[in-house]
C-alpha positions as CSV (number, residue, x, y, z in Angstrom):
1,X,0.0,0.0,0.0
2,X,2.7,2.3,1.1
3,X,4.4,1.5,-2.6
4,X,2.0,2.3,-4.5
5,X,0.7,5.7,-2.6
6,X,4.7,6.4,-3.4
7,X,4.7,5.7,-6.9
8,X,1.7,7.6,-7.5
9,X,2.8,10.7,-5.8
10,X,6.4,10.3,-7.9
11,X,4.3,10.4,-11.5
12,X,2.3,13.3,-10.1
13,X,5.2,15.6,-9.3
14,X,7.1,14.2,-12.7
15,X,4.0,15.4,-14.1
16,X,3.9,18.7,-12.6
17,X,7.3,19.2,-13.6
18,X,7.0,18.4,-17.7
19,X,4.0,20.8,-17.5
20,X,6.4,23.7,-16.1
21,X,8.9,22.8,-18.3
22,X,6.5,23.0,-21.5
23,X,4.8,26.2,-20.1
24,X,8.5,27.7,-19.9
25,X,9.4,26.7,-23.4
26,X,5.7,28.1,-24.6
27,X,6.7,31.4,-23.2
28,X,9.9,31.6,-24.5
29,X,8.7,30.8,-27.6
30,X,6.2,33.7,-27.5
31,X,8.6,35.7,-26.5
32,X,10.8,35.2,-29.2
33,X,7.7,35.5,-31.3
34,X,7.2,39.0,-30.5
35,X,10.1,40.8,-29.7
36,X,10.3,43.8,-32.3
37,X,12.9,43.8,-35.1
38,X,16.0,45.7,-34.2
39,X,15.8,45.0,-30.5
40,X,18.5,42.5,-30.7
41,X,21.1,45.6,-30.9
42,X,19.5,47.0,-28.3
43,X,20.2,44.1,-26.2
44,X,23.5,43.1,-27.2
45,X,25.4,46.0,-27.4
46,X,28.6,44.4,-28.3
47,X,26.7,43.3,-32.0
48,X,26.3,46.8,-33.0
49,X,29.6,47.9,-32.0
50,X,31.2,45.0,-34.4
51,X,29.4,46.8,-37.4
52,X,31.4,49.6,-38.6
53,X,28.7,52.7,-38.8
54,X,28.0,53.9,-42.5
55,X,30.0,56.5,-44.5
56,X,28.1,59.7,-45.7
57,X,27.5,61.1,-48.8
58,X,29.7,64.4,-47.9
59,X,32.3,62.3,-46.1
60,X,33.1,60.0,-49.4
61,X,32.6,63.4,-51.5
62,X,35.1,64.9,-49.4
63,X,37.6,62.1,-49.7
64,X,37.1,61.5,-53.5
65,X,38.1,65.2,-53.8
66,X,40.9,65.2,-51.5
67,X,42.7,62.2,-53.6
68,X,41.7,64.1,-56.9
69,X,44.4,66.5,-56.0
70,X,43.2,69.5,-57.3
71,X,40.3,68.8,-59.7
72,X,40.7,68.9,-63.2
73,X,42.9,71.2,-64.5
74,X,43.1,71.6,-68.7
75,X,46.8,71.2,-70.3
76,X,48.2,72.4,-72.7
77,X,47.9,69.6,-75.6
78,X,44.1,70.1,-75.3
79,X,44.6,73.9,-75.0
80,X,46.1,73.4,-78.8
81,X,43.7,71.1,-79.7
82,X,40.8,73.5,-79.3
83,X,42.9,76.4,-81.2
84,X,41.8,74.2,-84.5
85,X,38.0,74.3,-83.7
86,X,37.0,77.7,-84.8
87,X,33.3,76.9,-84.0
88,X,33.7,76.0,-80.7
89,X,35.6,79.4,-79.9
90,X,33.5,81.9,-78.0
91,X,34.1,84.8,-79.5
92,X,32.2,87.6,-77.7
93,X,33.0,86.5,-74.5
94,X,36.7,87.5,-75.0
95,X,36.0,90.4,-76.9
96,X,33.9,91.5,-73.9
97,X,37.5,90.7,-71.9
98,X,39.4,92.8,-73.8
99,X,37.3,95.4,-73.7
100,X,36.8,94.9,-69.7
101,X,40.7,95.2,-70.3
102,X,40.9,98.8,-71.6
103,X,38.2,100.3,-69.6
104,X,38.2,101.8,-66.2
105,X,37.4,98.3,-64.3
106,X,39.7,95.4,-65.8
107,X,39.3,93.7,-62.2
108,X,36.1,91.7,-63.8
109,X,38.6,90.0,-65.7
110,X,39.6,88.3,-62.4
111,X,36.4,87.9,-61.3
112,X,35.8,85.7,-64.2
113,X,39.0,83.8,-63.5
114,X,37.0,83.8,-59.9
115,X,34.5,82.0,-61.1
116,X,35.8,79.9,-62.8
117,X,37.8,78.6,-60.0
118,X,34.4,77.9,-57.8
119,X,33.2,75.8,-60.6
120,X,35.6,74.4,-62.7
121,X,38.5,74.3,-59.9
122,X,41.2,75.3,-62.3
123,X,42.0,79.3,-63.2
124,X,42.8,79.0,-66.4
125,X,40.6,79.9,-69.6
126,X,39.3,76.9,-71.5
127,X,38.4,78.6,-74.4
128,X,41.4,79.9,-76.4
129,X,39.3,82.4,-78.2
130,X,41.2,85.4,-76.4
131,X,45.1,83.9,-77.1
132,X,43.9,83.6,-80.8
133,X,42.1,86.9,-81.8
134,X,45.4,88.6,-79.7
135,X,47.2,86.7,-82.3
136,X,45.0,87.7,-85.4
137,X,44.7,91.8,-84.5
138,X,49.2,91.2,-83.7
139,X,49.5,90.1,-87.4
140,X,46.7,92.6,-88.8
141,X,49.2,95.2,-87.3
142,X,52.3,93.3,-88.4
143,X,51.0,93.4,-92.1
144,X,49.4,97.1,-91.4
145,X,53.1,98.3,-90.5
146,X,54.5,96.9,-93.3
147,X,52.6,98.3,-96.1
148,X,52.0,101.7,-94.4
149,X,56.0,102.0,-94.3
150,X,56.5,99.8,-97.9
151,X,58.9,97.5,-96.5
152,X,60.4,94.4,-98.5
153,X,58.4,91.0,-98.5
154,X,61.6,89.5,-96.6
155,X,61.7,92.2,-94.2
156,X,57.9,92.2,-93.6
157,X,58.2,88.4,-92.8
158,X,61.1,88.8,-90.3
159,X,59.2,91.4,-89.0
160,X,56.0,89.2,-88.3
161,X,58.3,86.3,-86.9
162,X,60.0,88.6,-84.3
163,X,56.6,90.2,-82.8
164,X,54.5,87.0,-83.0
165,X,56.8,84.2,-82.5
166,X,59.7,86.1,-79.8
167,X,58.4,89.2,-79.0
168,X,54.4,88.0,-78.2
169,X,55.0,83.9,-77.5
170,X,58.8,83.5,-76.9
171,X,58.5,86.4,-73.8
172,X,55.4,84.8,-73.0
173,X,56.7,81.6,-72.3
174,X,59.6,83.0,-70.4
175,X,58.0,85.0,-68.3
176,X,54.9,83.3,-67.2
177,X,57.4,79.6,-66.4
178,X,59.5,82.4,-64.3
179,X,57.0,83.8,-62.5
180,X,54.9,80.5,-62.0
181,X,57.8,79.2,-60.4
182,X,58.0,82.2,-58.2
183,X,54.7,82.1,-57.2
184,X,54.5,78.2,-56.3
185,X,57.9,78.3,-54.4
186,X,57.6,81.7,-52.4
187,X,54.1,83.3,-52.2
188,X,51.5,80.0,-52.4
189,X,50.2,80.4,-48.6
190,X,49.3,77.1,-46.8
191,X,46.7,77.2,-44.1
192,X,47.0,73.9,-42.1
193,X,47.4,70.0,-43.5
194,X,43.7,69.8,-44.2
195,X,44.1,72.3,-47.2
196,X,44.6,71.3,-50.5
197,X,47.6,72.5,-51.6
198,X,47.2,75.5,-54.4
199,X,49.4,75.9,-57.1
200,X,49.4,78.5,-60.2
201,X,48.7,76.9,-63.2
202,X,50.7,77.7,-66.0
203,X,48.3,78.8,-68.7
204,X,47.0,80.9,-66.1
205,X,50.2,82.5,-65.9
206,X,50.2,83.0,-69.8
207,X,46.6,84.0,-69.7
208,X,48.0,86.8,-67.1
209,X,50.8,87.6,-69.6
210,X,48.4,87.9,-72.4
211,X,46.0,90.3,-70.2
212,X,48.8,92.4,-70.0
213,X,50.3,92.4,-73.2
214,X,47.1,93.4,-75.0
215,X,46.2,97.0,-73.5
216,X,50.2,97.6,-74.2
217,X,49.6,96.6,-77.8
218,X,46.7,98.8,-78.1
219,X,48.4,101.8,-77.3
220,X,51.6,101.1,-79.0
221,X,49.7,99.4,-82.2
222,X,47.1,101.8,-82.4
């Protein structure tokens, strides 16, 4: 009697324990069932530290700039290039330079280079529309000079080779490598490390050469 009144109350309390144990693993299961998405890293905290945070659109920007250098900057191969494409020449906009140029304010010359720089990021002109009507009005005074005075044909060609090709271009290229070089080496100022480093381009130094050679030529040539 005593056995069996033991046994019994043995497979009761088994019982009673299974049913815990089942109730326990129901509720876990719910609760796994409705725990919101994203709570995970709000539990384990060392899960979203492992996952490196996400790079901005200015950050990459910025460092896509910063390895560019200096942003794109035109030489002088394509320079020539584009003295052969007469269409693509804007012709009023350097007139309108040169005649900024010989007025009272030739600073809007500069302001243009301004610009230019704040879009473009380079100083120099693109458009070698100013470099070649400088060159055609040199040669219209080259030829005017020689038949005003009735000089030889082999005189009037020396004459045009000397002011266009050593006297206009050959100075030119002298003095705007010179003072590039100047300016690069001894009056570029650099703010901090986090700067890009500024340098004078060198058509920009022959565009400065050429602003300054044509209000000269003007009042010699007139």
């Amino acid at each position: 009697m005593e056995t069996s009144v033991a046994t019994t109350t043995l497979t009761t309390s088994s019982n009673a324990s299974i049913n815990e144990m089942s109730s326990e693993a129901t509720h876990s299961r719910k609760s796994r069932l409705t725990v919101p998405s994203g709570a995970d890293a709000l539990i384990s905290p060392s899960a979203s530290s492992s996952v490196p945070p996400p790079r901005s659109s200015n950050a990459a920007a910025f460092n896509n700039g910063g390895s560019s250098g200096g942003g794109a900057t035109t030489n002088p191969a394509q320079y020539l290039s584009r003295l052969t494409d007469v269409q693509q020449m804007d012709i009023q906009s350097a007139l309108d330079q040169m005649k900024s140029l010989l007025s009272t304010r030739p600073q809007l010359v500069y302001k243009t280079a301004y610009y230019r720089k704040q879009t473009k990021n380079h100083w120099a002109r693109d458009d070698p529309a100013f470099v070649a009507l400088q060159a055609v009005f040199l040669l219209i005074a080259c030829i005017a000079y020689a038949v005003s005075f009735r000089i030889s044909v082999t005189d009037t060609i020396s004459f045009l080779l000397y002011n266009v090709l050593w006297n206009w271009l050959g100075m030119g290229f002298i003095l705007a490598s010179l003072c590039r070089e100047i300016a690069n080496r001894h009056l570029t100022l650099h703010q901090s490390n986090s700067h890009v480093r500024q340098q004078v381009e060198w058509l920009y130094a022959f565009d400065i050469h050429c602003n300054a050679f044509f209000p000269v030529f003007v009042v010699l040539c007139k």
